[in-house]
C-alpha positions as a Markdown table, in Angstrom:
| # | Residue | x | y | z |
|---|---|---|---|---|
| 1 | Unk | -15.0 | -5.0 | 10.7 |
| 2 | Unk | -14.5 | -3.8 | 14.0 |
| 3 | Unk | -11.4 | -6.3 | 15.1 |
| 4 | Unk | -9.7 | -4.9 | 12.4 |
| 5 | Unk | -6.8 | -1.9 | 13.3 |
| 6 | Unk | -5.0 | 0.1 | 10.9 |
| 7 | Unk | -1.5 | 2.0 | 12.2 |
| 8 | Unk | 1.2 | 3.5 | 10.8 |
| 9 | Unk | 4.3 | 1.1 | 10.8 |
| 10 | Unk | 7.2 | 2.2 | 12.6 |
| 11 | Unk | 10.7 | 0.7 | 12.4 |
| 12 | Unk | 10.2 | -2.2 | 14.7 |
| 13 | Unk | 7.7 | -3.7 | 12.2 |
| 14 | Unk | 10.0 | -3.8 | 9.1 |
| 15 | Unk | 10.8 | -7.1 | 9.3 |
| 16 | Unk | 7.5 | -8.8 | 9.4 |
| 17 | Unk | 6.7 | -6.1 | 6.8 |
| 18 | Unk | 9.0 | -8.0 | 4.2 |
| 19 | Unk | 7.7 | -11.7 | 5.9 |
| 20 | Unk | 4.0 | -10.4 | 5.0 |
| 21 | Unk | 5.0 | -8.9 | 1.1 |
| 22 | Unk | 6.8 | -12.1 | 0.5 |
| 23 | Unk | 3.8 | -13.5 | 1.3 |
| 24 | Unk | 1.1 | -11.8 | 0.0 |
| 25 | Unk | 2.3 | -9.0 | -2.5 |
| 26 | Unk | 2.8 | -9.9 | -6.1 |
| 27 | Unk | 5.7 | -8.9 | -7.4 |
| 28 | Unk | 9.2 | -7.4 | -6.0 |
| 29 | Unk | 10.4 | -4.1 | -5.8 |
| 30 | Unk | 14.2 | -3.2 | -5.8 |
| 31 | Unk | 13.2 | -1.2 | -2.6 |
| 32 | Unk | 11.9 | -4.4 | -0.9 |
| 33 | Unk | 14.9 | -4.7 | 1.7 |
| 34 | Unk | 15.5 | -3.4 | 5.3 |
| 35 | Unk | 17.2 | -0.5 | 4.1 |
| 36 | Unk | 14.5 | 0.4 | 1.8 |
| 37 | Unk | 11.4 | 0.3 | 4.2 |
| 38 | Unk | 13.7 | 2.0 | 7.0 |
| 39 | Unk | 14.4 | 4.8 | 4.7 |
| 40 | Unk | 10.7 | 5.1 | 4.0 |
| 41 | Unk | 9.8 | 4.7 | 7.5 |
| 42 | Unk | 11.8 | 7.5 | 8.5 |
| 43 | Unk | 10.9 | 10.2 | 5.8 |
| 44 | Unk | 7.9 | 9.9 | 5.9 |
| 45 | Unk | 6.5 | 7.7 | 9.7 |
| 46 | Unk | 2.6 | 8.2 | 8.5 |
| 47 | Unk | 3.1 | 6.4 | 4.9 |
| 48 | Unk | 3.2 | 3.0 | 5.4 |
| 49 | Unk | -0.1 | 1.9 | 7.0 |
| 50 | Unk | -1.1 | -1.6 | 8.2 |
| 51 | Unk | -4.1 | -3.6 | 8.7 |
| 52 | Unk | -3.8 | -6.0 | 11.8 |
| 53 | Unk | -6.2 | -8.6 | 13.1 |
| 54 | Unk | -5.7 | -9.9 | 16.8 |
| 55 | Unk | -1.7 | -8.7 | 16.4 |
| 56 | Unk | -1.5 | -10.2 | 13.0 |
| 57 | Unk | -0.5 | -8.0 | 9.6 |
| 58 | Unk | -3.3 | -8.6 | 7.5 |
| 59 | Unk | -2.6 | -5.8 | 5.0 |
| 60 | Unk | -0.5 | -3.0 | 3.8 |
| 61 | Unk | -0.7 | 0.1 | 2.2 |
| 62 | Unk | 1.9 | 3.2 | 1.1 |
| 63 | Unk | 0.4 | 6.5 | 1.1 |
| 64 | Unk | 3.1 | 8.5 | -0.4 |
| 65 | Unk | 2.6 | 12.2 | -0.6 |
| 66 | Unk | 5.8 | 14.4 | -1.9 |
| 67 | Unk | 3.6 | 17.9 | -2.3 |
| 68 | Unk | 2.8 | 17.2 | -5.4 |
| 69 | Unk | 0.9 | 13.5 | -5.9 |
| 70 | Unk | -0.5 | 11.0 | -4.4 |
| 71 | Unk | 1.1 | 7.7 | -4.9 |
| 72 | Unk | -0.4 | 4.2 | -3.7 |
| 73 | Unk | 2.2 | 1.3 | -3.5 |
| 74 | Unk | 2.4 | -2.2 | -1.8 |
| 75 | Unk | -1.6 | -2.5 | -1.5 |
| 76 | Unk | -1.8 | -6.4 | -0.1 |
| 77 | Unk | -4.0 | -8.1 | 1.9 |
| 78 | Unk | -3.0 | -11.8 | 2.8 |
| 79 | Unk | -4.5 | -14.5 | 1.0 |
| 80 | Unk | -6.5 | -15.9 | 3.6 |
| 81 | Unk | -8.2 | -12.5 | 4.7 |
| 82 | Unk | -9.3 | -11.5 | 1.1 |
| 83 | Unk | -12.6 | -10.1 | 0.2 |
| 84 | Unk | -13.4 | -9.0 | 3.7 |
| 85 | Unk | -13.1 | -5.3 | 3.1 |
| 86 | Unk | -9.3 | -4.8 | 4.2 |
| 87 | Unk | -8.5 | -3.5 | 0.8 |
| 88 | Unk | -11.1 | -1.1 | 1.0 |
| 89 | Unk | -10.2 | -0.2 | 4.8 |
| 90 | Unk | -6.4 | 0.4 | 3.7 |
| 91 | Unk | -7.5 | 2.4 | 1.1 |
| 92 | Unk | -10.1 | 4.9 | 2.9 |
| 93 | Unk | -7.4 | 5.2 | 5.6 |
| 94 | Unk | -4.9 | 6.3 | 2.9 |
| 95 | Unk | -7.4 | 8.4 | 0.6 |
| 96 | Unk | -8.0 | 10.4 | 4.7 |
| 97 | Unk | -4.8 | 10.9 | 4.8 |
| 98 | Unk | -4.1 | 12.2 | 1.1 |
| 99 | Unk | -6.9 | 14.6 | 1.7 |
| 100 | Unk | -5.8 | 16.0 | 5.0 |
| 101 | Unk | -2.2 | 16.7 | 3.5 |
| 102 | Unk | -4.7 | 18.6 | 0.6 |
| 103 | Unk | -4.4 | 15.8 | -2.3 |
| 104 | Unk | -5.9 | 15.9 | -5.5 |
| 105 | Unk | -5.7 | 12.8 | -6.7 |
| 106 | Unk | -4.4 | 9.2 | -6.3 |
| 107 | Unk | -1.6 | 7.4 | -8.4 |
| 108 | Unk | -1.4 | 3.4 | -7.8 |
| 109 | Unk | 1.1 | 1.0 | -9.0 |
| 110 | Unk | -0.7 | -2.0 | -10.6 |
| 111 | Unk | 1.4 | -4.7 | -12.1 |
| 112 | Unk | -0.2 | -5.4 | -15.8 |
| 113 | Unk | -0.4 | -9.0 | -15.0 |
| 114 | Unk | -2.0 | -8.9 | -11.8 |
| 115 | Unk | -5.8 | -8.9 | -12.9 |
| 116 | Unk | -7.0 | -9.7 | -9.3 |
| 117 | Unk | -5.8 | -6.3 | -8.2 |
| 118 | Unk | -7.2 | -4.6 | -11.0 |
| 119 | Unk | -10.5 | -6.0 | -9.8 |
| 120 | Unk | -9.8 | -4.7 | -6.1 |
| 121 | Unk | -9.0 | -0.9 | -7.9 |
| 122 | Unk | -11.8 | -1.0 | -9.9 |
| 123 | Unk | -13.9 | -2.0 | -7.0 |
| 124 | Unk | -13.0 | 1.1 | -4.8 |
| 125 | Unk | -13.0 | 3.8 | -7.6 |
| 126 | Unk | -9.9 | 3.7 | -9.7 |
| 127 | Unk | -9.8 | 3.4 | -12.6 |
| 128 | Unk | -6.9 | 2.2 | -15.6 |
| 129 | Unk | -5.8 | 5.6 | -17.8 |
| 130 | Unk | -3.8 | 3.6 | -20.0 |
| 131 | Unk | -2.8 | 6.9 | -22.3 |
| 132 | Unk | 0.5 | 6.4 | -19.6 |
| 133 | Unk | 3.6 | 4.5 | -19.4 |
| 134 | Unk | 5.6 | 4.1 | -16.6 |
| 135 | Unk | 9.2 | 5.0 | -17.0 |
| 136 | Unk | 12.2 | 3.6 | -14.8 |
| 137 | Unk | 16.0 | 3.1 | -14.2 |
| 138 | Unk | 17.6 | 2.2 | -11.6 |
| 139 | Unk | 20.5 | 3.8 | -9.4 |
């Protein structure tokens, strides 16, 4: 897959980051908004990595680190580019980076209902521990 780049976002790419989740991300976050992404963007510049073909998002990733855990959110590839490896791609480019900040181990966010994705997980390693509940409130 050599025509295929992955790069860290930066702040000019925000909006056709939302475009492309809109697009090809199941689900919405309350921290799917300018705001939210900028904020990301500048905390942490190496998190949010994208796949590009010819100029074109193709798929996304965030590699969140905060010392502690490794967190994967926003794993998307766009429908039409599907089951050529980009998942996979994203992935090994985040796992790299987990395990040059001295990771341990690797959290995603799956939605229950998205049984595609949990083929995609499965497929690169993951695996479910469903022992856990995920808690939230928002501010």
């Amino acid at each position: 897959m050599t025509d295929l780049d992955i790069r860290r976002a930066t702040l000019s790419d925000i909006d056709a980051v939302l475009r492309f989740w809109r697009e090809a991300a199941e689900g919405t976050s309350i921290t799917d908004d300018h705001d939210g992404v900028a904020r990301l963007i500048s905390r942490d510049p190496e998190a949010l990595l994208l796949a590009e073909r010819d100029g074109r998002i193709t798929g996304t990733v965030i590699a969140g680190f905060d010392g502690w855990r490794c967190s994967a959110y926003r794993l998307a590839v766009h429908p039409d580019c599907r089951r050529q490896g980009i998942a996979t791609a994203l992935m090994d480019a985040a796992e790299q980076r987990f395990a040059t900040l001295g990771g341990r181990r690797v959290d995603a966010m799956v939605l229950e209902s998205n049984t595609r994705a949990h083929h995609t997980w499965g497929a690169t390693g993951y695996h479910r521990e469903d022992h856990w509940r995920r808690w939230v409130k928002s501010l």
